[in-house]
C-alpha positions in Angstrom: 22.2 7.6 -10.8 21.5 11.2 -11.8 22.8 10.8 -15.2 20.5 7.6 -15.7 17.1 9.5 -14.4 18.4 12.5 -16.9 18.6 10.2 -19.8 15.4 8.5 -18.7 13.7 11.9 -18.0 14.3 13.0 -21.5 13.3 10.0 -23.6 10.2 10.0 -21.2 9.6 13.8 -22.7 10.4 13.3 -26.3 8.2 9.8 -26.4 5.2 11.7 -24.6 5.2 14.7 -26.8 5.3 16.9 -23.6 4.7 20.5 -24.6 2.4 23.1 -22.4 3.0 27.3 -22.3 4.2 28.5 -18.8 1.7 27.7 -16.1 2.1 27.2 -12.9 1.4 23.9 -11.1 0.5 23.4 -7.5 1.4 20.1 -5.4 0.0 19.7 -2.1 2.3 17.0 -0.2 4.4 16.6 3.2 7.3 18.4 2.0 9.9 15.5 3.8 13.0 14.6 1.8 12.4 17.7 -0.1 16.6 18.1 -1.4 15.9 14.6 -3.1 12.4 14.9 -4.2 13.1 18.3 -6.0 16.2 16.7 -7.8 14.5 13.4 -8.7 10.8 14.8 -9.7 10.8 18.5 -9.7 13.4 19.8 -11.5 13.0 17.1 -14.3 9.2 17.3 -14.6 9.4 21.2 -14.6 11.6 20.3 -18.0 9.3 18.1 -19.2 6.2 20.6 -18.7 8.0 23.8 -18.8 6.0 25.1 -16.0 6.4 26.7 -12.6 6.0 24.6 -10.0 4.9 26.0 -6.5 3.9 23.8 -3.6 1.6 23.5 -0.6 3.0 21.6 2.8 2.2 20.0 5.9 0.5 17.0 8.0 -2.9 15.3 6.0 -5.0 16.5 8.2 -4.5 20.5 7.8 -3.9 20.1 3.7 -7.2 18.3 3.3 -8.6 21.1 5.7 -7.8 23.4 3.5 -8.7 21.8 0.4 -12.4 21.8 1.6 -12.0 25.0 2.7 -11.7 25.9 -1.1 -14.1 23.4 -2.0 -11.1 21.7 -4.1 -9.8 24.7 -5.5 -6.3 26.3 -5.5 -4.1 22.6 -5.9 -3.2 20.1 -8.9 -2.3 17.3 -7.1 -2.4 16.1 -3.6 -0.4 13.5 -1.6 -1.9 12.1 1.0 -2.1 8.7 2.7 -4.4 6.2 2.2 -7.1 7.1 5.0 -7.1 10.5 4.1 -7.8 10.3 0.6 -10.6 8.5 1.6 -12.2 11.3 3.5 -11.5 13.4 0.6 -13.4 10.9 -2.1 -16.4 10.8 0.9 -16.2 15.1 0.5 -16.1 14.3 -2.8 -13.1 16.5 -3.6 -11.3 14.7 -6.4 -12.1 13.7 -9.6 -11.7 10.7 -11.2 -8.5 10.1 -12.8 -8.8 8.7 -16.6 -5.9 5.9 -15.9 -5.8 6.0 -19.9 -3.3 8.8 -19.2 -1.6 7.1 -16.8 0.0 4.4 -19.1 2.4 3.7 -16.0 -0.1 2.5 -13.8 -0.3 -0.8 -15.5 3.3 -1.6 -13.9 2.1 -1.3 -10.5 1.4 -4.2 -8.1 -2.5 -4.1 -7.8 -2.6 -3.4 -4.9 -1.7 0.3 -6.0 -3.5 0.4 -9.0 -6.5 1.3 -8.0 -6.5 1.5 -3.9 -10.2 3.1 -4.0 -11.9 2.7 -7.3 -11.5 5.7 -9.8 -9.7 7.8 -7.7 -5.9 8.1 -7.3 -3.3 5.1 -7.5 -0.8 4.4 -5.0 3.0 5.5 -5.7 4.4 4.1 -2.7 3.3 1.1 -0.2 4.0 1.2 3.5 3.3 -1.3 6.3 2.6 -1.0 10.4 4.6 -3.5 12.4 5.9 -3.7 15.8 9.4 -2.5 16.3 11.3 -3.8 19.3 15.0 -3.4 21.0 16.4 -7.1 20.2 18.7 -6.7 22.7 16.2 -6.0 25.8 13.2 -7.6 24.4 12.1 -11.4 23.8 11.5 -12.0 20.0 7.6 -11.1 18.8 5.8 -12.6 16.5 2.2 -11.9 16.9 -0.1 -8.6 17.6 -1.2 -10.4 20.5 2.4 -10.2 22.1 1.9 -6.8 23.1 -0.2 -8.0 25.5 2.6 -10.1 27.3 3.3 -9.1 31.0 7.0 -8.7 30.5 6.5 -5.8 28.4 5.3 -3.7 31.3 6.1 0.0 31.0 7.7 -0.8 27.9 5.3 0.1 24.8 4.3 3.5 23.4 1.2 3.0 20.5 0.1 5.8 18.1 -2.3 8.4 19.3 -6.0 7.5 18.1 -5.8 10.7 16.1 -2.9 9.2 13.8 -2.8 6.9 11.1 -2.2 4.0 12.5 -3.8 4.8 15.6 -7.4 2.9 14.8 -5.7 0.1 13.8 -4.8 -0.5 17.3 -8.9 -1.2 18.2 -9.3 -3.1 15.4 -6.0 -5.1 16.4 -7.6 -5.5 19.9 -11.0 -6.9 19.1 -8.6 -9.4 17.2 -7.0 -10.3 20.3 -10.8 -10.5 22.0 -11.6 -12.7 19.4 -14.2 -10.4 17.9 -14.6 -8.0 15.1 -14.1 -4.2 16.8 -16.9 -2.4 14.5 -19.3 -5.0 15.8 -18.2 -5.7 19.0 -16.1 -2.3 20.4 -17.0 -3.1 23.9 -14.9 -6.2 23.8 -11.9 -4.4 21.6 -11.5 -1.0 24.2 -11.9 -4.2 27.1 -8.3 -5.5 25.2 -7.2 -2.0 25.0 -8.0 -2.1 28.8 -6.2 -5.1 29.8 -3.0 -3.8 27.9 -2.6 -0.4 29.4 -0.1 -1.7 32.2 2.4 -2.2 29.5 1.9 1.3 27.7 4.5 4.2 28.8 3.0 6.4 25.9 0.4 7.4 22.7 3.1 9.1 20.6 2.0 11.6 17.9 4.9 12.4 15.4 7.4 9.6 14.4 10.2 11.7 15.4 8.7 11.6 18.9 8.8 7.9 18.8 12.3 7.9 17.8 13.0 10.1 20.7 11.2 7.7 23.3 13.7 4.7 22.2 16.7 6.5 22.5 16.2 7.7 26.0 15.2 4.3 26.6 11.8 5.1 27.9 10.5 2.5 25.6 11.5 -0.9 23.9 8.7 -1.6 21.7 6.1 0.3 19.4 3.8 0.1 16.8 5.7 2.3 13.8 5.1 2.7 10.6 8.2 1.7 8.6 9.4 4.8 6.9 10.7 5.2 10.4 12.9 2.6 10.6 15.9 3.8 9.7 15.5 6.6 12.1 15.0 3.9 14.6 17.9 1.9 13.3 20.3 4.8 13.3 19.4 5.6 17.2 19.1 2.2 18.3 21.4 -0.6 16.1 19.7 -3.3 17.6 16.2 -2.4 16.8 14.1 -5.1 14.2 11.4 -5.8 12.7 9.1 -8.0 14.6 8.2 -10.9 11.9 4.5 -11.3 12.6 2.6 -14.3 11.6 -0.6 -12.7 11.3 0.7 -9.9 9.1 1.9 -6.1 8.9 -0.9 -3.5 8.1 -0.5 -2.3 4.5 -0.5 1.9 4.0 -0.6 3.5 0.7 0.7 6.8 -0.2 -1.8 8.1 -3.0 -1.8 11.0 -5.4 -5.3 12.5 -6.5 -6.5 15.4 -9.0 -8.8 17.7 -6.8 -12.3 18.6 -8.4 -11.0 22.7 -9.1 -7.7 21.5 -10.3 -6.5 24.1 -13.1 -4.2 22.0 -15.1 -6.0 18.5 -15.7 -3.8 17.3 -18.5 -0.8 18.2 -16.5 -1.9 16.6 -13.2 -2.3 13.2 -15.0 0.9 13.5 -16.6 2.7 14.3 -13.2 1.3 11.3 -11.7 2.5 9.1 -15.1 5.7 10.3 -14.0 6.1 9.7 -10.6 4.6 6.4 -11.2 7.5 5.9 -13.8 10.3 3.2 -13.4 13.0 5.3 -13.3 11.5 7.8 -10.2 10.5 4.7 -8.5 13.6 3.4 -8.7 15.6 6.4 -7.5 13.3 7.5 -4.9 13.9 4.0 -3.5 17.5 3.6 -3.5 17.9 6.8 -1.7 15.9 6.0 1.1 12.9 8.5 -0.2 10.0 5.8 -0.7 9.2 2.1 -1.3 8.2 1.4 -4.8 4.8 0.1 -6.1 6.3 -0.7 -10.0 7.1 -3.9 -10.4 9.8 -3.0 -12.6 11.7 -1.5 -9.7 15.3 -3.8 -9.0 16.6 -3.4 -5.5 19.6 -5.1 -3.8 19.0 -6.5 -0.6 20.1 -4.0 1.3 18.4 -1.7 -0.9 15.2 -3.5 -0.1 16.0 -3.8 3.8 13.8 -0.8 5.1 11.2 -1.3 2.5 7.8 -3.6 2.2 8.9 -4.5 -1.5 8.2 -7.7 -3.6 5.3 -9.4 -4.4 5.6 -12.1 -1.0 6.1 -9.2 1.3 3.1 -7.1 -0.5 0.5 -9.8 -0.9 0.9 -11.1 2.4 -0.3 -7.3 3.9 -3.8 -6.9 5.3 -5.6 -4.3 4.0 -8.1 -1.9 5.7 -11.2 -0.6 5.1 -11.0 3.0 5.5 -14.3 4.0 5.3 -15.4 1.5 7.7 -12.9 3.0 9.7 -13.3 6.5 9.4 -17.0 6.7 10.4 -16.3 4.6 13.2 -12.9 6.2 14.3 -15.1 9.8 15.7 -16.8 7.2 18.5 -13.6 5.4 18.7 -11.4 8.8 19.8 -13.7 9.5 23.2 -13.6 5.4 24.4 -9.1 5.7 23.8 -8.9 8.9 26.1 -11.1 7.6 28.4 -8.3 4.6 28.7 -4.9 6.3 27.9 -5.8 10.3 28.1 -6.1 12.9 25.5 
């Protein structure tokens, strides 16, 4: 595999004309998997670009914090999921990215190509489900069966203040049959009603993990980059199939407005955008792929939402909808499960 994302790597340089003087290039991102992402992206773009590359980590939250701070300054490019990038476009920290630079967008699905407007594409597409213990847990198959009675003291949600935390209200006005930005009465009345069967609001996805395999739990809603973490502490954990659909999450990169090497930062994201880093990144367990030219095998493809049924059939959410309700919504959850 190495040997093909070498060969790849250097046609990808010679046909691009790569060529800048020494400069040093900053990447703001989680810093998870970091062993594979320096061998896959670092160390071959820092060929490519002859630069040094230094790097800026941690949660969304505190790396956007900063990045205002600065009013933009100080970072290249920034990883962040899809409702944080949103608050930054509102702060309006980025700049637009000129896609004619990132030829490699075209291969995306469309749903990456352009996930808000001008700003950043997608390089990697996620999904919240409900994850359940198959062997102590009666099949689901809807977002309404975490209201069920026999799941009492058996579900742990995401805090309000994570990701997929606010999808939980809008999930619940679903279940009250209304639509939780214009009704929230009705959608923290569900949230109400289904407290009896909630043990926990976990925070990290390693906590999660943790409250499955002391058995504290049986079923969550989970993002699924961790599933195999949930796979490997519990073998008979699945996927619930829902019939009214997994949330979709997008992992996007975006140029900040004080970014010092433009040219650069476009070609970085051409590159992670590229088939062969999409492809690697996803058979090593890294991140699901958004290029359609991307092969998996099926067990490849096991942990990942990859292929055009299982993309197209993901709802999508209006972050900024969300996020200016989401600062009412925090006060009404703690009132019901705590802070």
């Amino acid at each position: 595999m190495k040997s093909i994302l070498a060969t790849s790597v250097l046609f990808f340089a010679l046909s691009t004309g790569l060529s800048h003087a020494k400069d040093t290039f900053t990447i703001s991102w989680w810093g998870y998997n970091g062993d594979k992402l320096n061998a896959n992206i670092i160390e071959p773009f820092k060929k490519m670009c002859d630069c040094d590359i230094v790097f800026e980590t941690g949660n969304n939250a505190d790396r956007l914090n900063k990045l205002a701070v600065r009013n933009g300054k100080g970072v290249d490019v920034v990883f962040l999921t899809d409702s944080y990038s949103q608050i930054g476009i509102e702060k309006d920290l980025f700049q637009k990215i000129d896609r004619s630079k990132i030829p490699n967008v075209n291969k995306l699905w469309d749903l990456a190509q352009a996930p808000q407007g001008d700003y950043g594409p997608a390089y990697s597409v996620g999904r919240v489900s409900i994850v359940y213990d198959s062997d102590k847990v009666e099949p689901i198959t809807s977002w309404n069966d975490l209201w069920r009675k026999d799941l009492a003291n058996s579900v742990s949600l995401p805090g309000i203040t994570t990701t997929a935390g606010p999808m939980m209200v809008l999930r619940a006005g679903a279940h009250a049959g209304v639509d939780a930005y214009a009704d929230p009465d009705a959608a923290f009345a569900a949230l109400e009603e289904m407290k009896p069967n909630i043990v926990k609001n976990y925070k990290t996805g390693s906590e999660m993990v943790n409250l499955f395999s002391t058995g504290e739990v049986t079923v969550a809603v989970a993002q699924d980059f961790t599933f195999a973490s949930l796979k490997e502490a519990v073998p008979s954990m699945v996927n619930a199939e829902l019939t009214d659909g997994d949330i979709a999450t997008l992992n996007t990169i975006n140029i900040p407005k004080g970014a010092e090497h433009v040219e650069l930062a476009h070609e970085f994201i051409n590159f992670v955008l590229s088939t062969p880093v999409q492809e690697i990144e996803a058979k090593q367990g890294v991140d699901a792929p958004v290029n359609k030219e991307v092969v998996l095998t099926p067990e490849e493809a096991a942990n990942w939402t990859y292929g055009e049924e299982e993309i197209s059939s993901l709802n999508r959410i209006d972050y900024g909808k969300l996020n200016a309700a989401k600062v009412d919504w925090i006060d009404r959850w703690n009132e019901i499960f705590g802070s």
